[in-house]
N, C-alpha and C positions, 0 to 999 in steps of 0.2 A: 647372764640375763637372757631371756627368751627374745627369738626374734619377733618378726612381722604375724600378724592374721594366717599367715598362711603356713609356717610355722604352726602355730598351735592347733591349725585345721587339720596337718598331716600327721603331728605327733594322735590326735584323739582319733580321726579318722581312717587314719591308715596303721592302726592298732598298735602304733607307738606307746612309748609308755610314758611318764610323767610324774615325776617324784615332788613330794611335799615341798621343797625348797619351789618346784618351778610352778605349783599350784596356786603360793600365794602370790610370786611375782607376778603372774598372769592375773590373777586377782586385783592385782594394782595396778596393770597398765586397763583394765576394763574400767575401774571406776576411778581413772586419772582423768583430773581435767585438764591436763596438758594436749594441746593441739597434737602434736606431733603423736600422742596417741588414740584420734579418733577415729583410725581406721577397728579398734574395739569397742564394737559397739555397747556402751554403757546401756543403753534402754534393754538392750535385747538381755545381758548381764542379768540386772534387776528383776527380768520378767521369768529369767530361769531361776534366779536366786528363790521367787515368790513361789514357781512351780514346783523345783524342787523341796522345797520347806513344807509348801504345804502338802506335799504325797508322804511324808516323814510319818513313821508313829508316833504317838502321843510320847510315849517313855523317851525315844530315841530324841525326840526334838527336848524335849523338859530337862533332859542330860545337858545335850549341845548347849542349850539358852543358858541354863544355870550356868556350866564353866563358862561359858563367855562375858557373865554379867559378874558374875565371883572375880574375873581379870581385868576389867574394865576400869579405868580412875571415875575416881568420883564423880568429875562432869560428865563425863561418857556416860556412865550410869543415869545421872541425874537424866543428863538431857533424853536419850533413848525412852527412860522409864516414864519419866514427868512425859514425855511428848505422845506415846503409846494412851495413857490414862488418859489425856487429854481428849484424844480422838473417839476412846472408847464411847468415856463419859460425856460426849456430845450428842454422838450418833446412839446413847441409851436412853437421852431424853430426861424425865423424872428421878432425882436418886442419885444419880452422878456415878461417881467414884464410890462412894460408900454403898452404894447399892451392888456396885461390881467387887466391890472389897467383900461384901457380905454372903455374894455371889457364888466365889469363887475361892472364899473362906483367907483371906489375904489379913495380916496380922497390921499393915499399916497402908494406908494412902499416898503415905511422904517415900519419893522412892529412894530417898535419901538413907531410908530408913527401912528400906524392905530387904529382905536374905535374898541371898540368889533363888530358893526356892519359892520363895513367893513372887520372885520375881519372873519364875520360868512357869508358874500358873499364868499370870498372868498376860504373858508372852502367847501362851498355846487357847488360852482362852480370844484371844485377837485371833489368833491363826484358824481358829474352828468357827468362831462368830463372828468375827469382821477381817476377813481375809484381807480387804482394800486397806484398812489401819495398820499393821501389820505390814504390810507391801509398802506403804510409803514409809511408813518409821525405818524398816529398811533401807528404801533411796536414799534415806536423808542420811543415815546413818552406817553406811558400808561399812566401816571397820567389825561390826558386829556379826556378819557372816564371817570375814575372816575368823573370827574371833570364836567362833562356833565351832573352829577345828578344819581338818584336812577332809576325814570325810566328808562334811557338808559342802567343803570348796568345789572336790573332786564331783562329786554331784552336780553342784550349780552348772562346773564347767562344762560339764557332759553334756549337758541340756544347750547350754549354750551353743556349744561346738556344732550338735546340729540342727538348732536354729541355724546357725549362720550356715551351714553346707546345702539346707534346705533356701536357704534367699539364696545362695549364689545358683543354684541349681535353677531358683525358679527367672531368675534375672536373664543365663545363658541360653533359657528356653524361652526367652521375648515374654515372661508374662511378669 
């Protein structure tokens, strides 16, 4: 199991390496809501999760999304997909869902009932037009980046790693 914060700052930082096994574990103590791991900071997590995702190309993200949502149970699915629609079709106003179905050429609105492939339009269509929907369906939803693969883990983490060397950096310099 991976240690502390600092630990993970030296394996990325100090050009350690970091094998898939310890990518997701780290993955788990960042979006644990166990006290005892809040020295990983879950916001900062989320905010590279959302940075990383959205620098992706379209192809590479619509891969990741489809296997993730192709792996997912049913509720995961549900809740993720139904939750994303929801957000869209608020923040689109007139038209809803079917407007974004028509949109985006999406074979169903029930996500119950959508393929991973419409699933992963619909995904990249939040990621490119409502980046904020998107980013929260994430928070709420962390198993989904795991679930997107080790590349995108390794990614997030990356980002993450130096977010957090940059706060500690700026903390040690009093600002």
């Amino acid at each position: 199991m991976p240690g502390t914060v600092d630990d993970f700052l030296k394996q990325f930082s100090g050009g350690g390496t970091i094998d898939d096994r310890q990518a997701q574990q780290y993955h788990d103590l960042f979006v644990s809501k166990d006290p005892a791991n809040s020295a990983f900071d879950n916001q900062t997590y989320q905010r590279s999760a959302s940075e990383y995702i959205g620098q992706l190309p379209d192809d590479q993200f619509q891969q990741a999304a489809a296997a993730a949502v192709s792996q997912a149970a049913p509720a995961d699915k549900q809740g993720l997909l139904g939750g994303l629609l929801g957000a869209l079709a608020g923040a689109a106003g007139g038209g809803g869902a079917a407007n974004i179905a028509n949109k985006i050429g999406l074979d169903s609105t029930d996500p119950s009932k959508m393929s991973p492939d419409d699933a992963a339009r619909l995904m990249n269509y939040a990621r490119t037009q409502q980046p904020d929907a998107l980013a929260k369906t994430v928070q709420e939803k962390p198993w989904f980046v795991k679930a997107m693969g080790n590349p995108i883990l390794m990614g997030t983490l990356a980002i993450a790693a130096a977010k957090l060397v940059a706060d500690q950096r700026r903390k040690a310099a009093g600002g």
